[in-house]
Every structure is written in C-alpha cells, then in structure tokens.
C-alpha positions in Angstrom: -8.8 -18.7 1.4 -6.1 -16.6 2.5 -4.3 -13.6 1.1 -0.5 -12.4 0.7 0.4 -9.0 2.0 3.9 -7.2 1.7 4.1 -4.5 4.8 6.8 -3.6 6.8 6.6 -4.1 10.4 8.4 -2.4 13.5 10.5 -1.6 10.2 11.1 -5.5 9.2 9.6 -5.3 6.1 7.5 -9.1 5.2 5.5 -10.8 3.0 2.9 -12.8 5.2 -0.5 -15.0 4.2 -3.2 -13.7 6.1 -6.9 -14.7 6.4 -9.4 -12.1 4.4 -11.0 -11.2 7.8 -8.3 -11.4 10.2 -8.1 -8.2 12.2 -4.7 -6.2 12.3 -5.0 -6.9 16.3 -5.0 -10.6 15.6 -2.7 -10.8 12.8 0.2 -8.8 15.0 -0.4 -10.7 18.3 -1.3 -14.3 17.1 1.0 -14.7 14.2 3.8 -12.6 14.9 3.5 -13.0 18.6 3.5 -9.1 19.5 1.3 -8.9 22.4 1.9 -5.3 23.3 -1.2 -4.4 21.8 -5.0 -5.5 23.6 -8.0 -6.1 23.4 -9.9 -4.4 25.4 -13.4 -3.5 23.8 -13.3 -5.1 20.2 -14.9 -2.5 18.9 -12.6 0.8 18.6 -13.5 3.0 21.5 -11.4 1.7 24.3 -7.5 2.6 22.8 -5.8 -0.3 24.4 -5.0 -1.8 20.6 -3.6 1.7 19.0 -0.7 1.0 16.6 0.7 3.3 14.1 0.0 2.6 10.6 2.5 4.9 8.5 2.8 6.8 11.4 -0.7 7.6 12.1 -2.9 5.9 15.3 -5.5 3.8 14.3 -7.1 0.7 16.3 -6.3 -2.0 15.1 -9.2 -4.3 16.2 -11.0 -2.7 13.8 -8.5 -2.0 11.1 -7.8 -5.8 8.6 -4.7 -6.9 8.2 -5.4 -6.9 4.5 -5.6 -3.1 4.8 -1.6 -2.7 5.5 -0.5 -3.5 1.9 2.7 -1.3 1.3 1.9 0.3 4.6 4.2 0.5 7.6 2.9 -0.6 11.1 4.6 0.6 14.5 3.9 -1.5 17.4 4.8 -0.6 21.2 7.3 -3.4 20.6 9.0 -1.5 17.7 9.0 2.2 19.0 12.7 2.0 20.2 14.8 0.1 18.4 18.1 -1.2 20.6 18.0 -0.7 24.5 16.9 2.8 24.9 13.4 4.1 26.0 11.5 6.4 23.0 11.0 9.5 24.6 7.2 9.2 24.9 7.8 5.8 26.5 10.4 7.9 29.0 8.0 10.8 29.7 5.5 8.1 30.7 8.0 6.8 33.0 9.4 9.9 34.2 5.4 11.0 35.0 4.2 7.6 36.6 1.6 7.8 33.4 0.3 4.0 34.2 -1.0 1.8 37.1 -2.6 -1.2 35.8 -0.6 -1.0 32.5 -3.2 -2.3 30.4 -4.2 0.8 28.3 -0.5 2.1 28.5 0.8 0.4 25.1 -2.5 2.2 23.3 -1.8 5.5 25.2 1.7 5.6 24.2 1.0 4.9 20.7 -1.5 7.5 20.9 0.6 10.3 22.1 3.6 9.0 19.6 1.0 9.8 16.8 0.0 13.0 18.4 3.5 14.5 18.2 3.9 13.1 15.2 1.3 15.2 14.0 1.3 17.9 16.3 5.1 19.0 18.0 3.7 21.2 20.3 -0.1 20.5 21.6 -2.0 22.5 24.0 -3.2 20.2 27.1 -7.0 20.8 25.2 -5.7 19.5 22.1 -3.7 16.4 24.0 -6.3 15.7 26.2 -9.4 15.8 22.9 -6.5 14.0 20.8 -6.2 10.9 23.4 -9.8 11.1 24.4 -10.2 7.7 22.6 -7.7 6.4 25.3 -9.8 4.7 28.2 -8.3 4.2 31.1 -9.9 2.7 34.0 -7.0 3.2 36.8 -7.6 7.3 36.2 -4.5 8.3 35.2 -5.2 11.1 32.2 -3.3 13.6 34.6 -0.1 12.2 34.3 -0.4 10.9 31.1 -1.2 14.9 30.6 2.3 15.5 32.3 4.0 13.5 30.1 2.8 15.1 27.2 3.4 18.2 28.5 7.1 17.1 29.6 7.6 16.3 26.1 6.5 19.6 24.7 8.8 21.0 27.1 11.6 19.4 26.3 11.1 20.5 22.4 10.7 24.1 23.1 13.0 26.9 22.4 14.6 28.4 25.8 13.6 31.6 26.1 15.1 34.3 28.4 12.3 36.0 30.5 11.4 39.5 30.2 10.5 39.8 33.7 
C-alpha cells in the first residue's frame, strides 16, 4: 500500500507516493536522492538528520513522510537557492564550525531553526537549543562562534558610552 502526499520541498512543491511507514529521512534521501541529511542514531537524539519542516527543526528519522501533507520541508540542500552560501552555512565557514562533517548538515539546520525562532540568542539559549546536536569531533565552540557571529551581524551598532 502506499500513500499520495502533496508537500513542497526545498520550495518545489510535489505530489509523491510514499510507503505508510517510510521515514521522512528515507523518503528525502532514497527517493529524491538528497543525502545531506544522516543517519546517525535512528532514533532522534544524535541531530545529524535535522530538516526544517515549515521552518521548524525536527528529526526526521523519526518524523513519516506521511506527516508532511501541505507542509514545507528545508533540506541542507535547499537553504540557499542559486550559488551563494545562507548566512548560517557562511558563519560555519567563517568559524571552522566542522571537522568530520558528518553532524554539520543537522547542526546547520538546527541553528537555521534557532534564528528562525530566536534573532538574537544568548550563548545559554544557543548552546540548550542545539543540545540535541551530537557531535563527536568536539566542535560546539565554534559552532557557538558562529552563532554568535550571526547575532552580531544582526545587531544594531551602537556608539559606546565609554
């Protein structure tokens, strides 16, 4: 049995036939062949398979494709459209926020979806908001940076009073 959806993806929006308990995870890497996103724990703790679903982070090992009905999905491969870096992916560059690479998709995604909620974090509320990030190489410092670069980049100049 198999089941029609209509969801827009990396803003294409599709129809697609997908099987009752295929995973988002699967769905996006096996039938549409975006392999940004991976596996790393299969069970929602790791972070290595965030996506945005209508802008949110959610893992999408966990998440079934049948669950993005009308919904719009943002993958690493969709965050900027054309030739140009998104800023997050930029800051992560800029702050040598990856070694192995593995998590970086999920951590990117992660920090997209934090801004999206959250313009201006504190480092406690970036570092409790990615805390479902794992990263084995050790890299939460600069990932921090980036974040922190971003914020910077957003905030008012302000003439000190010094």
């Amino acid at each position: 049995m198999k089941i029609e959806i209509r969801t827009t993806v990396n803003g294409r929006e599709m129809e697609a036939t997908v099987k009752p308990n295929q995973t988002l995870l699967e769905w996006l890497r096996d039938d549409l062949r975006l392999r940004g996103s991976v596996e790393g724990c299969g069970v929602g703790v790791c972070g290595s398979c965030t996506v945005l679903v209508d802008g949110r982070p959610v893992s999408s090992c966990l998440m079934l494709a049948t669950n993005n009905e009308g919904k719009q999905v943002t993958t690493i491969e969709g965050l900027a459209p054309g030739d140009e870096l998104d800023p997050v992916q930029q800051a992560f560059l800029d702050n040598q926020a990856f070694q192995c690479g593995y998590c970086t998709p999920g951590m990117i995604m992660g920090t997209k979806g934090l801004l999206n909620s959250n313009p201006q974090p504190t480092q406690k509320e970036a570092r409790d908001y990615l805390s479902g990030n794992i990263c084995r190489c050790g890299t939460y410092s600069e990932v921090l940076a980036a974040v922190k670069s971003l914020c910077n980049e957003s905030e008012p100049k302000q003439q000190s009073r010094r």
